[in-house]
N, C-alpha and C positions, 0 to 999 in steps of 0.2 A: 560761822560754823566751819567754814572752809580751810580759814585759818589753822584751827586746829586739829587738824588731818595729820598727822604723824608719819614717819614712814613706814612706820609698819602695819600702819593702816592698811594704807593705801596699797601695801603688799597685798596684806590679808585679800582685799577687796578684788584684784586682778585673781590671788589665788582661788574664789571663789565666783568668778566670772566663767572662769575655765574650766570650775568645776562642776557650771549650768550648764555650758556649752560644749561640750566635748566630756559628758558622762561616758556616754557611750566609748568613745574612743582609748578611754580612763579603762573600763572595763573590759574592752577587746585587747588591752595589752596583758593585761590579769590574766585574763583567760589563755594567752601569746604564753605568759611566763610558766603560767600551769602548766601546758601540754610539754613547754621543754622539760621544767624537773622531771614528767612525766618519761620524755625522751632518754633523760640522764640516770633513771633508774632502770629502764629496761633496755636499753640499746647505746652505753655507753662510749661504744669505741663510733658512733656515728654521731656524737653530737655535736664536733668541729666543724661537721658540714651546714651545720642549720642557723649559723651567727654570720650572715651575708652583713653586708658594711650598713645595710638599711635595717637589718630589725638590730643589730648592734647599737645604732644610731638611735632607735625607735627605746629600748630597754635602758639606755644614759641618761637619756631625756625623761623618761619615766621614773628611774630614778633617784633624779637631782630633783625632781618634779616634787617627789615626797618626804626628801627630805629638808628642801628648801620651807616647807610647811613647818613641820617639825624643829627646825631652825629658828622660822620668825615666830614659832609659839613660845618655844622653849625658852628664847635668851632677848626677848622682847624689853625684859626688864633687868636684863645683867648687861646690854651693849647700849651706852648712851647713843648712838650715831641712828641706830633704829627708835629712839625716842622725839629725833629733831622733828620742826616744823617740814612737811611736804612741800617745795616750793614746787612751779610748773616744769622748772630745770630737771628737778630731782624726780618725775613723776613721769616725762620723757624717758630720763633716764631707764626709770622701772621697767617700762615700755618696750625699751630695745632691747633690755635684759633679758625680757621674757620672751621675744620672738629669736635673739640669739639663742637663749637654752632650750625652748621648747617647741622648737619649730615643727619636729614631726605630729607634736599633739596637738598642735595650733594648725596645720593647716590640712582644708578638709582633705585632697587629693595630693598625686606627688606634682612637680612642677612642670612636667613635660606630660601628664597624662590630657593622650587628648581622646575628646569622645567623639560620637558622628558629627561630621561639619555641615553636615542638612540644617539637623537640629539645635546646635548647637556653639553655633559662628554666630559670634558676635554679639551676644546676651547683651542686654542689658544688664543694671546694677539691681539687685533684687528679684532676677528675671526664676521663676518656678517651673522645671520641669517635671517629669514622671521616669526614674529612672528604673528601666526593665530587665527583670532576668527572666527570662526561658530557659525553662524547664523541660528533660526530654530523659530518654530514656537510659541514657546514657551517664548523664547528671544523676540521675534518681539511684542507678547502682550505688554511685561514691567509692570508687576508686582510690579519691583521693588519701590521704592520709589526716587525722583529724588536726595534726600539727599544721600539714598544708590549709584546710578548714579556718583553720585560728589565724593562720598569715593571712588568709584571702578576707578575711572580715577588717581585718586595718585598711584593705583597700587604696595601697601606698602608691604600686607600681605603674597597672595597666588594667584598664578594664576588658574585660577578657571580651570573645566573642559573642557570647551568652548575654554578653550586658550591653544595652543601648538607650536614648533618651529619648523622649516622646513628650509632645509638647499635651498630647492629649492621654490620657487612660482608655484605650483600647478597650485590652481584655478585664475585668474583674480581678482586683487585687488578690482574691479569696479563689479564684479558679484553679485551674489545675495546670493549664498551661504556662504559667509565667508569676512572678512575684513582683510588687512593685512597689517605690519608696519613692515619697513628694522629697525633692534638693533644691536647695535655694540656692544663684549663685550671688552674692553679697555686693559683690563688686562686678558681677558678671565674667565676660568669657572674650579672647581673644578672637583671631582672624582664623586661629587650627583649634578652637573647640576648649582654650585649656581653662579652668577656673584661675584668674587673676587673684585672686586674692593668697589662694596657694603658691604662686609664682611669687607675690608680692614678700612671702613670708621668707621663701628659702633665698630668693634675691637678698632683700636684708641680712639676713643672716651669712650670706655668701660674701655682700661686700663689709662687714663689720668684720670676719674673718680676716680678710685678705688686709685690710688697713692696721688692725691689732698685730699679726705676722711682719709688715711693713716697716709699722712703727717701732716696730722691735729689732730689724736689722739697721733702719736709720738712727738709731738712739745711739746702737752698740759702735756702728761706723764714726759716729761724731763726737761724740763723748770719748773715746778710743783716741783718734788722729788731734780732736781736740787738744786732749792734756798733753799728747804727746809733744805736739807743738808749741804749745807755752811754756810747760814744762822744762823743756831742753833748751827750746829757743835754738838761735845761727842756722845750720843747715837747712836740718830738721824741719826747723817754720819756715826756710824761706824754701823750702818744695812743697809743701804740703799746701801754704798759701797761694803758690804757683798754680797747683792742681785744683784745689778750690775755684781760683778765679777763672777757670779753664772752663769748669764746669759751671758757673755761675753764669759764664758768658750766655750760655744757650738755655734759655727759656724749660719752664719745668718739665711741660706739656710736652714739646716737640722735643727734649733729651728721650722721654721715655718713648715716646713713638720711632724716635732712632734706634736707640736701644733695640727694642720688641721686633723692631724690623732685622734688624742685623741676627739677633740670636735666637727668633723663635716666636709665638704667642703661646705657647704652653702656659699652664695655670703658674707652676714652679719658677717659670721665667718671670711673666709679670708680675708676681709677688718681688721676689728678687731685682726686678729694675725698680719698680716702687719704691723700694726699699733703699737702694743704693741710690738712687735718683736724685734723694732730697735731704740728704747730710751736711750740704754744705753749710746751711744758715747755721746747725747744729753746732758745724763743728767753728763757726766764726765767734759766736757765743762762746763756748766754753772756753776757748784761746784766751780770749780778752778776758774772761776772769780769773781764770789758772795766773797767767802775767800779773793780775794784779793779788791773787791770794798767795802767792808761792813767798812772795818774800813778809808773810805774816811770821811772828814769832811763835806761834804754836805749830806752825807749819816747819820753818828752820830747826825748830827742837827736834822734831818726830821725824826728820831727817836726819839730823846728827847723832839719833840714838840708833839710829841703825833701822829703823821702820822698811821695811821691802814698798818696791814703787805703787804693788797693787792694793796693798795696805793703806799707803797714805792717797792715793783715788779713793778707796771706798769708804776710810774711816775720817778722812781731816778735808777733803774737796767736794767730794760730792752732796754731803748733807747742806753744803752754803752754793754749791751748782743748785740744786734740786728745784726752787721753784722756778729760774730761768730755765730749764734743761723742759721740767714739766709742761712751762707754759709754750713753750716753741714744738714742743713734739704735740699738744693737743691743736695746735692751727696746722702743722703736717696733718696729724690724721686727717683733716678737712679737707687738704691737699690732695691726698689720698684716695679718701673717697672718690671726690671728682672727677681725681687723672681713670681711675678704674672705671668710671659711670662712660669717661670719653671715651677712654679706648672700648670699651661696648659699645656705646652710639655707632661709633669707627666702622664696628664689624671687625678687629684688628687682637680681638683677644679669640684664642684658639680652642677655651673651654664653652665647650656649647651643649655638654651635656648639663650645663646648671644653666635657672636664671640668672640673669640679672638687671639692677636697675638701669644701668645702661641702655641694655641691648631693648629690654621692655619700652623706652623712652622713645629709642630706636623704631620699635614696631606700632608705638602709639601717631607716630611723627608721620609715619606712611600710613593711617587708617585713621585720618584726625579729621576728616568731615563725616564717614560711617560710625566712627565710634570714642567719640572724644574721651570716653573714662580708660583706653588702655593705657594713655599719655596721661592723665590727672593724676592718679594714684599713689605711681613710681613717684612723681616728681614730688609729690607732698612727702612721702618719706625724705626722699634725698631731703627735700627745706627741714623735715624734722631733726636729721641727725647733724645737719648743720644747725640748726639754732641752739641742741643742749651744746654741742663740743662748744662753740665761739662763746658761749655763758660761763660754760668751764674755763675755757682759756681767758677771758676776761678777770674772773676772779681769781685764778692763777698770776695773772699779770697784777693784781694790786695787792695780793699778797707780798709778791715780790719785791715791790715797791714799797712797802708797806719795814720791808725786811731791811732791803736794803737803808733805807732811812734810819732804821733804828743802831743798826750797823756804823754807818758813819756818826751816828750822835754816840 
């Protein structure tokens, strides 16, 4: 039965996971999009103030959320690739897909909300609280705006003062002093109060970010110097080879911790060293095949007729580059992730208003005999996203082979 799981099954079935679990959250964004229109017809020239970077973030993800549905209903049976068998690869994949796109609906709280640390240090995995609002006199006017109302129900930022947890029910849920709602934490709660699981989410999502951006100035860096080097050849390669072997000399890990020391641990920087860090293998591969594709005979024509050089990269090199170029940049991204998880572990990256698996691994490693699930979690992701990429890049790799074999026959 398993077998025949399709991927757009197996879509469907996440989309309708999310759609048991986070009704609610589903519905508070509705309600979120209501009160704007609402805003945008009666008080136009103020509705540039009400799209802060979170409910921005909060309205993409919602969405991509619904049209992504809409997507795998619609063309379920006009896209063969949504008809394939679901392998475990391809179902990981789903997986990370979904916590990259949809991270604000996916996770219950934002990732640095922290609640009272009496009650709520150190949860266990499944651990139930009683979370309370108080109610007073003040609250019961409603000052607020019914806009702010609809923000405050996504419950993203911070829990206000009004709200606290309790591991028992006090007062009467039905009384008049207070309101209260049973919260499960799933994975439980760190050392400052926060829900892990919510950490866990926008972590992932943080460092899938930051390797995608990476992998994308490493590709353009070596791919780039590559051709240029084989391409020209004399000079040309023999400094660029020089600069390579410069940078080859020193270890991946301890370049970019050079690096990050020298010019910063801003987010912008460590993406950028990342990035720049790991060209080299890139750009030794593409050399060695540019040298040996440049004097093809379809290559020497589309030369001689006058083809411009970025022309003949894009249309005569790179489609016979592509599965080595593919397969070397998906064991980077893997690179990637880890140098980013390191320098969190480190303490040595400077963005500490997000999680990450790093730094989460970091906090598990100092609270590993109080609370061994802060450390378990992060690191089962990390092993997740390494095991699709190396699968990918595996079958990347015998495709390749697979090409070049036929190439030479």
């Amino acid at each position: 039965m398993i077998k025949k799981i399709q991927i757009w099954h197996a879509v469907l079935i996440l989309y309708f996971i999310v759609l048991l679990l986070r009704f609610d959250e589903l519905i508070s964004t509705i309600e979120l999009v209501f009160k704007i229109f609402q805003l945008f017809v009666s008080q136009p020239e103020n509705i540039s103030s009400l799209f802060s970077s979170n409910v921005i973030d909060q309205l993409t993800s919602f969405a991509i959320f619904l049209m992504g549905i809409i997507f795998v209903i619609g063309f379920r049976n006009r896209i063969a690739w949504l008809r394939k068998k679901c392998s475990l690869t391809l179902f990981a994949t789903i997986i990370l897909a979904f916590i990259f796109l949809y991270a604000p609906i996916l996770a219950p709280y934002s990732d640095n909300l922290q609640f009272n640390l009496p009650t709520a240090k150190r949860l266990a995995p499944l651990s139930g609280r009683y979370l309370v609002k108080m109610i007073d006199e003040y609250s019961t006017r409603s000052s607020k705006s019914q806009y702010q109302k609809a923000e405050e129900t996504l419950f993203r930022e911070n829990v206000t003062p009004d709200y606290y947890l309790s591991e028992i029910l006090i007062n009467n849920q039905n009384s008049i002093g207070s309101e209260s709602t049973k919260v499960i934490f799933l994975l439980g709660t760190d050392e400052y109060g926060r829900d892990i699981l919510s950490r866990i989410i926008y972590a992932t999502r943080y460092s899938l970010l930051i390797g995608i951006i990476a992998i994308f100035i490493t590709g353009l860096i070596g791919i780039t110097l590559g051709f240029i080097s084989g391409y020209f050849g004399k000079y040309a390669d023999i400094l660029l080879n020089r600069i390579a072997e410069m940078f080859l000399a020193v270890p991946f890990i301890f370049l970019v911790i050079l690096c990050v020391a020298f010019l910063g641990d801003s987010l912008s920087t460590v993406i950028i060293v990342l990035g720049v860090a790991g060209w080299m293998s890139l750009f030794k591969i593409v050399r060695s095949e540019v040298l040996k594709l440049k004097t093809r005979d379809h290559i020497v024509t589309s030369r001689m007729i006058g083809m411009t050089l970025f022309n003949q990269l894009a249309k005569e090199f790179l489609p016979l580059l592509l599965p080595a170029v593919l397969t070397n940049l998906t064991f980077q991204f893997a690179y990637i992730i880890i140098a980013e998880s390191s320098l969190s572990f480190l303490g040595i990256t400077g963005n500490y208003s997000h999680s990450s698996l790093g730094g989460m691994i970091q906090q598990g490693f100092l609270n590993l005999n109080e609370a061994w699930w802060i450390i378990l979690f992060p690191t089962l992701i990390i092993t997740l996203i390494f095991y699709t990429v190396y699968n990918y890049a595996d079958k990347l790799r015998n495709m390749g082979t697979k090409q070049i074999s036929f190439t030479m026959n």
